[in-house]
C-alpha positions as CSV (number, residue, x, y, z in Angstrom):
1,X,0.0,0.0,0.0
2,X,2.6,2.0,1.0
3,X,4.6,1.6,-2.6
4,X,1.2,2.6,-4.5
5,X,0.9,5.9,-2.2
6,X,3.7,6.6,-3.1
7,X,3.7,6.3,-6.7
8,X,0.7,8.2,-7.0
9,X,1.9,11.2,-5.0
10,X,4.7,11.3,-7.5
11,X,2.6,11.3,-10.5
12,X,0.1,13.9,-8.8
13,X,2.7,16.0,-8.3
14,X,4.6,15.6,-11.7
15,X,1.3,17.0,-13.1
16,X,0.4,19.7,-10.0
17,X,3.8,21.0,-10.8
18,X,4.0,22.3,-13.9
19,X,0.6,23.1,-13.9
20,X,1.4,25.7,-10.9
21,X,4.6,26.5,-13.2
22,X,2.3,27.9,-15.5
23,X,0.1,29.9,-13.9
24,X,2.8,31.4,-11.9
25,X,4.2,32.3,-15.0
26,X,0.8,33.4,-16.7
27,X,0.7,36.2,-13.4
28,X,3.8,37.4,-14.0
29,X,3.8,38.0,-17.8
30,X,0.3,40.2,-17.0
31,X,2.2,42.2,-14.7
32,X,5.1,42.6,-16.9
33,X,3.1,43.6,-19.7
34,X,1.1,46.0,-17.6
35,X,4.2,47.4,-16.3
36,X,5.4,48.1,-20.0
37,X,2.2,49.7,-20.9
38,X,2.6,51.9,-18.3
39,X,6.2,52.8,-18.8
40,X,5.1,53.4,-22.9
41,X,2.4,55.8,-21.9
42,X,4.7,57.8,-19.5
43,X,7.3,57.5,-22.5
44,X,4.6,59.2,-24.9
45,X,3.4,61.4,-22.2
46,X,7.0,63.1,-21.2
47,X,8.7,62.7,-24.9
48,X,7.6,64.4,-27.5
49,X,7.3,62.9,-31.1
50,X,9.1,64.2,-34.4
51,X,6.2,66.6,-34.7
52,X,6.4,68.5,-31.6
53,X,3.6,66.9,-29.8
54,X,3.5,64.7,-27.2
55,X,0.9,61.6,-27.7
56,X,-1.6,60.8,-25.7
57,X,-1.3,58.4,-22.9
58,X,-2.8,54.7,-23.2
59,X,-3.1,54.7,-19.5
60,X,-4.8,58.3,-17.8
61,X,-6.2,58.2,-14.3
62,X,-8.8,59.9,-13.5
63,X,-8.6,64.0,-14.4
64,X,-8.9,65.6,-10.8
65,X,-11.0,69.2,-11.2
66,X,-9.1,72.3,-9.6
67,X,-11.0,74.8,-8.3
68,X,-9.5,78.3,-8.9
69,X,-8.2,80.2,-6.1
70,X,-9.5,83.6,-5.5
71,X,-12.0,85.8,-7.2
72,X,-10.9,86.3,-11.6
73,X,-10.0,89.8,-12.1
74,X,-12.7,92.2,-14.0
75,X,-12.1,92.4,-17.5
76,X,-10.2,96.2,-18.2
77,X,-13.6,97.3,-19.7
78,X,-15.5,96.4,-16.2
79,X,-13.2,98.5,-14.3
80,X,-13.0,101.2,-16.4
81,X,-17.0,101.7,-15.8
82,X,-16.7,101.7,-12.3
83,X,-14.3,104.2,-12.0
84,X,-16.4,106.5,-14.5
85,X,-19.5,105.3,-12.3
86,X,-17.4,106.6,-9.2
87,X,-16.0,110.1,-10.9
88,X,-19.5,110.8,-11.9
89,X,-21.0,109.7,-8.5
90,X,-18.4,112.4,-7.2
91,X,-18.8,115.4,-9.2
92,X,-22.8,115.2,-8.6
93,X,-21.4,115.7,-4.7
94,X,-18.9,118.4,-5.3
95,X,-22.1,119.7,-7.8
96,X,-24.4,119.9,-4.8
97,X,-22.0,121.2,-2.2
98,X,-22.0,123.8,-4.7
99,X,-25.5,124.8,-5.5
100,X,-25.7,125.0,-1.7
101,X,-22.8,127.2,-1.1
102,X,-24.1,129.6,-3.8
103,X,-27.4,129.6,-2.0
104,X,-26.2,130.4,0.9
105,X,-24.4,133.2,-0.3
106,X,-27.2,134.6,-1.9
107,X,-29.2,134.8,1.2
108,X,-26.3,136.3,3.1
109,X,-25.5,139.0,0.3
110,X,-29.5,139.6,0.7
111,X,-29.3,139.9,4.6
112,X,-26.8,142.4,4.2
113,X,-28.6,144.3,1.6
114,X,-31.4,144.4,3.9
115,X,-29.6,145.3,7.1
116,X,-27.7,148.0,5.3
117,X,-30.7,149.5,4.0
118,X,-32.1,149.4,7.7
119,X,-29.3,151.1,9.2
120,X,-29.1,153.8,6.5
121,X,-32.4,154.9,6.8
122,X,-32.0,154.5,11.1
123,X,-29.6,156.9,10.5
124,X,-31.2,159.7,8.0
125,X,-33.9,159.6,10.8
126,X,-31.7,160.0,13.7
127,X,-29.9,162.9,12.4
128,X,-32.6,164.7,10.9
129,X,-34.0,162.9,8.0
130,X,-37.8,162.4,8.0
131,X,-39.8,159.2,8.6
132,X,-38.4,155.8,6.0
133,X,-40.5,153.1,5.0
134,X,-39.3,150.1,7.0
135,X,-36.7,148.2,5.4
136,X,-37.9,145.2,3.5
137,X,-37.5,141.8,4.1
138,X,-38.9,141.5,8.0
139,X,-40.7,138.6,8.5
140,X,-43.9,139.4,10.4
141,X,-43.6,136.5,12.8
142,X,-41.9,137.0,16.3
143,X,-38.5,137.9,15.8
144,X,-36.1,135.7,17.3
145,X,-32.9,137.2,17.0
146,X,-31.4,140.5,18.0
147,X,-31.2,142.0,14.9
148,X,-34.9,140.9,14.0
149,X,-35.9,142.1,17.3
150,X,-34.5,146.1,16.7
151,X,-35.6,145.7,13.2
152,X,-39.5,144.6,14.5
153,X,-39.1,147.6,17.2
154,X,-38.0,150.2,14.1
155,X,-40.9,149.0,12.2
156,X,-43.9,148.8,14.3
157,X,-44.9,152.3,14.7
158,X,-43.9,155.2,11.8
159,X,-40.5,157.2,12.8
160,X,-41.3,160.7,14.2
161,X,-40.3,163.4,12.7
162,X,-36.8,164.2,13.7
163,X,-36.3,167.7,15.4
164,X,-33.7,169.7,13.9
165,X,-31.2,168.6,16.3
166,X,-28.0,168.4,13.5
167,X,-24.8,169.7,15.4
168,X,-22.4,172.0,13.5
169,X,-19.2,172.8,14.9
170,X,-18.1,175.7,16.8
171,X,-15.3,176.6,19.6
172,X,-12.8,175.5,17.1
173,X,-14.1,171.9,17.4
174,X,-14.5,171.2,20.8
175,X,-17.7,171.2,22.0
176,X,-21.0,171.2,19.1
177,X,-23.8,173.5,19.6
178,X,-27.1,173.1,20.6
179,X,-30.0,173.7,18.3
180,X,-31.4,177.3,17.9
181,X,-34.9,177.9,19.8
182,X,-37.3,180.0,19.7
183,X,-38.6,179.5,23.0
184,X,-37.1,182.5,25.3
185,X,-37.1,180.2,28.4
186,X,-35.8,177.2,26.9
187,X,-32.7,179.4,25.7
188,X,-32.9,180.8,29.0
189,X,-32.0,177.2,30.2
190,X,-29.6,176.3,28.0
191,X,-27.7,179.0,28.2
192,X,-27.3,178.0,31.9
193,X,-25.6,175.1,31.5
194,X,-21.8,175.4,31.9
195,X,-19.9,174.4,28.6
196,X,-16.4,173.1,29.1
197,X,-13.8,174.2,27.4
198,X,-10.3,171.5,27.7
199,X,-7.8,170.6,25.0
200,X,-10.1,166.9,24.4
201,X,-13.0,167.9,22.5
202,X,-14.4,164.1,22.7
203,X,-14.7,164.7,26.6
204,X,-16.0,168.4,25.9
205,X,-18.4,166.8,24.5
206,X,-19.3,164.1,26.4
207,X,-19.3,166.1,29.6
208,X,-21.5,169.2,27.9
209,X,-24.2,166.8,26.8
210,X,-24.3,165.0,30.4
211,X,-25.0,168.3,31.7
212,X,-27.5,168.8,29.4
213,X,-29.4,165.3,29.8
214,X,-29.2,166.5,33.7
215,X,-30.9,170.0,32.5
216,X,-33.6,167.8,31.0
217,X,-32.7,169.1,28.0
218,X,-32.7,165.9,26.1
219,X,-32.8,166.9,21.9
220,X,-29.9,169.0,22.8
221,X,-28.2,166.5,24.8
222,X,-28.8,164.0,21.9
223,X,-27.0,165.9,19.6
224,X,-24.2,166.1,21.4
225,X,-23.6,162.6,22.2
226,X,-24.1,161.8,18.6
227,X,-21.7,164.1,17.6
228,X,-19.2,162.6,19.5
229,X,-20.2,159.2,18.2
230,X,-19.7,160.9,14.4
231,X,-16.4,163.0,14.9
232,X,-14.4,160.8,17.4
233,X,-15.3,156.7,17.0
234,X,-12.4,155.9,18.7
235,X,-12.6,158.1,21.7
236,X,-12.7,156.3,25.0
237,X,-16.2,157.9,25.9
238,X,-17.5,156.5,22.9
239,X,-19.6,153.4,24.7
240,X,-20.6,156.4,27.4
241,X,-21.8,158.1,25.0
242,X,-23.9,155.8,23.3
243,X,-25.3,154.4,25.7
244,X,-26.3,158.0,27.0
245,X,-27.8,158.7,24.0
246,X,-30.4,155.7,24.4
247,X,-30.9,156.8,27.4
248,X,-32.1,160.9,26.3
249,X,-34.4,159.5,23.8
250,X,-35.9,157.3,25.9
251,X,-36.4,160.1,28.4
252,X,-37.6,162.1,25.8
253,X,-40.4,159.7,24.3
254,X,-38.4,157.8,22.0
255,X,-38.5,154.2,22.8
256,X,-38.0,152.7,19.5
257,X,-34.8,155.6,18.7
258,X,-33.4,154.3,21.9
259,X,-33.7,150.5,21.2
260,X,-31.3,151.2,18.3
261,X,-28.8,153.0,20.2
262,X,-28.9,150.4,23.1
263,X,-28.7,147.9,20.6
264,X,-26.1,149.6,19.0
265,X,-23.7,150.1,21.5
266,X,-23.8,146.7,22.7
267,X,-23.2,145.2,19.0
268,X,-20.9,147.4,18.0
269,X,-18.9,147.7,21.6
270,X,-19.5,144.6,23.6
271,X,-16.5,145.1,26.1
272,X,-17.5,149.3,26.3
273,X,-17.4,150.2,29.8
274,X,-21.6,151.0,29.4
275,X,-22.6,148.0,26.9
276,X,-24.1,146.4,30.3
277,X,-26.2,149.6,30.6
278,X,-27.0,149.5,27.3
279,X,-28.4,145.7,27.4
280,X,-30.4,146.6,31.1
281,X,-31.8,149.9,29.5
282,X,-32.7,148.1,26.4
283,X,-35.1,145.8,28.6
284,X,-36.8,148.4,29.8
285,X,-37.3,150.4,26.4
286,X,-38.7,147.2,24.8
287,X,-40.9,146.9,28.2
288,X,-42.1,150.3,27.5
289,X,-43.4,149.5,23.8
290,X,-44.7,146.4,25.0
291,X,-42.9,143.7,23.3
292,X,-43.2,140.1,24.0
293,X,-42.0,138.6,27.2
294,X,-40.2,136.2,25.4
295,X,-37.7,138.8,23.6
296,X,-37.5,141.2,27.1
297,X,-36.4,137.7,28.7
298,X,-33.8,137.3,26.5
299,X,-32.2,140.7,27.2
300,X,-32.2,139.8,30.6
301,X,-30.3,136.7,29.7
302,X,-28.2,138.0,27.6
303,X,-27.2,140.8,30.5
304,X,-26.7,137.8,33.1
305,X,-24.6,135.8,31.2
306,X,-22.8,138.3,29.4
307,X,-22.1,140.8,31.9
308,X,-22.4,138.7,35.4
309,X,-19.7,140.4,37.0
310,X,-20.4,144.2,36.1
311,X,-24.0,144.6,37.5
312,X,-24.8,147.3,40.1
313,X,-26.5,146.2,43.2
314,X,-29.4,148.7,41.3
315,X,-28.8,147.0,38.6
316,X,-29.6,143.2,40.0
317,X,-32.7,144.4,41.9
318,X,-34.1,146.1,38.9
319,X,-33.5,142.5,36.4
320,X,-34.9,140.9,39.6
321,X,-38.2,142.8,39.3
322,X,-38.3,142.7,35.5
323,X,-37.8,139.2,35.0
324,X,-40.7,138.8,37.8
325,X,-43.0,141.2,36.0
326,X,-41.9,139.2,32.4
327,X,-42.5,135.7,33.7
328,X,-39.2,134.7,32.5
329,X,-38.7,132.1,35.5
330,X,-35.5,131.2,36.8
């Protein structure tokens, strides 16, 4: 039994073995000829042919899809219309601005128009002209600033007629004289009053017309503190002297005349030695012609704030009082 085993194993495996011969070798020559297919396509892929151009491979894998980094720049047409889009957005700005600023120059060239014919005819009728239309351009609500405020006071009632009050010069320029009269008595009075006579005709002046608004004799006195106003602007009794002059037209019946020399001296000379006077005395003129308690108030405000520091003891009891009688609280 043993023998026949044995014998049969050896023919088994006489025929296992080259069977498993062959299909060892049937494996390899697939791989070999898969290995040189490959090599042949990376041979066509990385040398060229006699033309120039490089054959296509047998073998490709599969063609991986990159996406591209970052946005594609605009085309030079694209960004040429946005910048023209942004140069036009631009000048139709600076185009506005523009219009605006010219519209704002015209009302400001118109303002002034109006405030310089205001103060031209304020001043024909305080030095003798006769009674001017009111200037044009007032608005016929409440005022609410200063200037609409002595502008609504000029216009409410008709300018009187201006006495002939017009200085001229005599003494060689020092002191002007006063109005010729007809009245005996009033001459009488005038006449009483000491003139001075000192090397500054600005305090000549100043000093005859005090003595005059003391006389009572208030057109007189006018004319000589707006004499001194005219012929010396620069003297140091100037602010004195306008403020004085508010204060003989409103002694003499003249509320509205005096609201424009109050107002006046405080535009024209805030840090005068008597623009605090001229503020509290403007309070009372407008009281006197009854204007609003709102724009009285705001005097008094304006006097406070402005001026804390230079009010009389006189002076604080009397804006105590008035801005009790205005309502104009605290």
């Amino acid at each position: 039994m043993s023998v026949r085993f044995s014998i049969l194993l050896a023919l088994l495996g006489g025929v296992a073995a080259p069977a498993y011969a062959q299909s060892r070798d049937t494996t390899i020559d697939v791989r070999v000829d898969r290995l040189e297919g490959q090599m042949r396509a990376v041979q066509r892929k990385v040398f060229p042919t006699a033309n120039g151009k490089f054959a296509q491979p047998e073998i490709t894998g599969a063609e991986t899809v990159t996406a591209p980094i970052g946005t594609p720049a605009d085309t030079p047409v694209t960004d040429l219309t946005a910048r023209v889009n942004a140069l036009e957005s631009q000048l139709s700005t600076m185009t506005g601005q523009i219009e605006q600023n010219q519209f704002r120059l015209r009302q400001f060239e118109d303002g002034f128009a109006a405030y310089k014919t205001a103060t031209d005819a304020r001043l024909r009728a305080l030095e003798g002209g006769a009674s001017t239309a009111p200037p044009t351009g007032t608005s016929a609500g409440t005022p609410t600033t200063m200037d609409e405020q002595v502008r609504a006071t000029n216009t409410n009632r008709p300018l009187p007629t201006a006495r002939p009050t017009t200085p001229t010069r005599s003494d060689a320029g020092k002191t002007g004289a006063v109005p010729a009269t007809k009245d005996n008595a009033r001459a009488d009075r005038i006449a009483a009053v000491e003139k001075p006579s000192t090397a500054d005709a600005g305090e000549d002046m100043y000093n005859y017309g005090y003595r005059l608004w003391e006389a009572k004799l208030y057109p007189e006195a006018e004319a000589q503190f707006k004499q001194l106003v005219k012929d010396y602007p620069q003297h140091r009794r100037v602010s004195r002297a306008q403020n004085m002059l508010g204060r003989a037209l409103l002694d003499d019946g003249k509320p509205n005349l005096a609201v424009l020399a109050f107002y006046d001296n405080y535009r024209t000379q805030p840090k005068g030695d008597r623009a605090h006077e001229s503020l509290y005395y403007l309070a009372q003129a407008l009281t006197i012609l009854k204007k609003p308690s709102t724009e009285i108030c705001k005097v008094y405000d304006e006097l406070t704030d402005v001026y804390p520091d230079k009010l009389s003891d006189a002076m604080k009891a009397g804006v105590a009082k008035g801005r009790t009688a205005q309502k104009c609280g605290k």
